[in-house]
N, C-alpha and C positions, 0 to 999 in steps of 0.2 A: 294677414301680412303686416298690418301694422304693430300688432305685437311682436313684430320680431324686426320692424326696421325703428322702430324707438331705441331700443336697445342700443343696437348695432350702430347709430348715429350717434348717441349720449358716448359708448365708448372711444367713438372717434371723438370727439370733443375734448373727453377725458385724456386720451391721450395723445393727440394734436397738443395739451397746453402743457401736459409733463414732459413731454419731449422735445417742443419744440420751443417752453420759455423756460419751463422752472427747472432742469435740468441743464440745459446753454448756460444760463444764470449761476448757478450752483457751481458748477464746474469751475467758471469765468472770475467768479468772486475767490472759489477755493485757490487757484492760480494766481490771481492778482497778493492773496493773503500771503503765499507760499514764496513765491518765487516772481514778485513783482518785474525784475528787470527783464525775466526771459518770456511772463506773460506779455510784455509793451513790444514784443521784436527786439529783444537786446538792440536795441538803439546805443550808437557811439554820440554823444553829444560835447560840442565845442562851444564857450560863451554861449551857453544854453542853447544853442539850436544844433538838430540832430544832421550829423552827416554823413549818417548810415549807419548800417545794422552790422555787428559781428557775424550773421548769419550769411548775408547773402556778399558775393565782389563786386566789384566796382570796378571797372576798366580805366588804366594809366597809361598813357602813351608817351608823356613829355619822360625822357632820358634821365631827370633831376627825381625819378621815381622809381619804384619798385613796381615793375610789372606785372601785373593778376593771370593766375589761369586762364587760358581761352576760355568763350563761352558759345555754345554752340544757339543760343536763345533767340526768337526773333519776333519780334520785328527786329529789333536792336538788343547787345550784347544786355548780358545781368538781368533781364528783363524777370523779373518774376512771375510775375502774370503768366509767363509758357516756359516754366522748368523744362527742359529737356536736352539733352544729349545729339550727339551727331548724328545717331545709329550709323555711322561707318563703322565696317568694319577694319580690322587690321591688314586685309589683303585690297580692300576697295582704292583704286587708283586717285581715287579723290580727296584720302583720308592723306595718302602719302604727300600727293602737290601739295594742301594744308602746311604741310607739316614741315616740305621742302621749302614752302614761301616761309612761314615760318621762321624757321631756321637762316635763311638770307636774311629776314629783319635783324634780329639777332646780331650776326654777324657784323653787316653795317651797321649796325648803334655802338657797338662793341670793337673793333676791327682787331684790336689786338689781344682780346680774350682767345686763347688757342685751347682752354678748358673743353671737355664736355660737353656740349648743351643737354641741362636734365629734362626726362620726359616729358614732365608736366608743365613747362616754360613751351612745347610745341604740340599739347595735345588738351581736348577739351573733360572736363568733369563731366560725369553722367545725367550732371544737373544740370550744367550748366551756368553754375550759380558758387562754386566755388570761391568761398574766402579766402581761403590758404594757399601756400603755396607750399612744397618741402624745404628743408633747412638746406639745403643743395641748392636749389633754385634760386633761391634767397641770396647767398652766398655767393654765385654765380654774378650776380648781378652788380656785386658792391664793388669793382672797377668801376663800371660805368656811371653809377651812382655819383659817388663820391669824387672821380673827374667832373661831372657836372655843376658840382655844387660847389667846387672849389674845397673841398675835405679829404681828411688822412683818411685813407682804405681802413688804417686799424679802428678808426671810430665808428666808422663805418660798419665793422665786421661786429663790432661788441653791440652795436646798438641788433643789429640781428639776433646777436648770440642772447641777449636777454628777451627777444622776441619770440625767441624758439619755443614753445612747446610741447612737450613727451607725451607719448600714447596716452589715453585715460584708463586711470587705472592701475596704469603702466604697461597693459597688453593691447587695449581697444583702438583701433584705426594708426594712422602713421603720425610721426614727428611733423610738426607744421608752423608755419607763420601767418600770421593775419596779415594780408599786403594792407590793408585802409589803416590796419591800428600802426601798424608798423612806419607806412609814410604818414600819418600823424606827428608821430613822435620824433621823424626823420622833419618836419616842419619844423616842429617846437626848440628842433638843438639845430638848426638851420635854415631859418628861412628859405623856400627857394625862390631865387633871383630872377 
């Protein structure tokens, strides 16, 4: 018996430490060499400190802001630690109320927007974790915005419009905005008050 659990132990050893150091490492190192910022968490950073990731959203409430996709995550929104989705479905009465309250936020923050409201402004990401919002969304928003902030709609609209970006590729996934880089930038050309 012992000639054959020597083995079989040495093998685990052997591969316990290529798989679980020198390979992690390797991998880690090769990433860090490659593509250092999206190895770190693409981290957004201001006066050197980070104030989040291009990856994951961020929840904005105050009006002087661009609003984020709902997150359906918990304990608390954007939560990374528990990516997940609503699992409501589309016929679920619970998904609609969501959607219906929703939509009265909206509305009161906005009153005289008679636009639209786009999907993804009343529904959550599969993630839950959604950065982006659509160029619609986006758009939707820059009354509200720019009354808050005491700004021209048109400045408004252009700072979006250079926000936008196109599928990758030009076929892979949809047109989108970054809400955090986006009220970044909507900081830097105005202060909010």
């Amino acid at each position: 018996m012992r000639s054959h659990l020597r083995p079989a132990v040495i093998t685990l050893l052997i591969f316990t430490v290529i798989t679980g150091a020198v390979y992690p490492l390797l991998v880690t190192g090769l990433a860090e060499a490659v593509f250092p910022v999206r190895a770190n968490g693409s981290l957004i950073e201001q006066d050197g400190k980070a104030v989040g990731s291009r990856l994951i959203g961020q929840p904005f409430a105050d009006p002087r802001y661009f609003w984020s996709r709902l997150s359906a995550t918990a304990p608390h929104a954007y939560n990374a630690g528990a990516s997940s989705g609503s699992n409501l479905g589309p016929l679920n009465p619970a998904a609609g109320a969501a959607a219906a309250l929703r939509i009265q936020a909206l509305r009161a923050a906005d009153p005289g927007n008679e636009h639209p409201i786009p999907v993804d402004l009343v529904t959550a990401s599969a993630s839950g974790l959604d950065p982006h919002v659509s160029p619609a969304a986006a758009l939707y928003q820059v009354p509200r915005v720019a009354r808050a902030r005491g700004m021209d709609e048109a400045d408004v609209r252009r700072l979006v419009e250079q926000h936008s970006e196109g599928r990758q590729l030009g076929v892979l996934g949809e047109p989108r905005v970054n809400v955090l880089q986006l009220n970044l930038d909507l900081n830097a050309m105005a202060p909010a008050r």
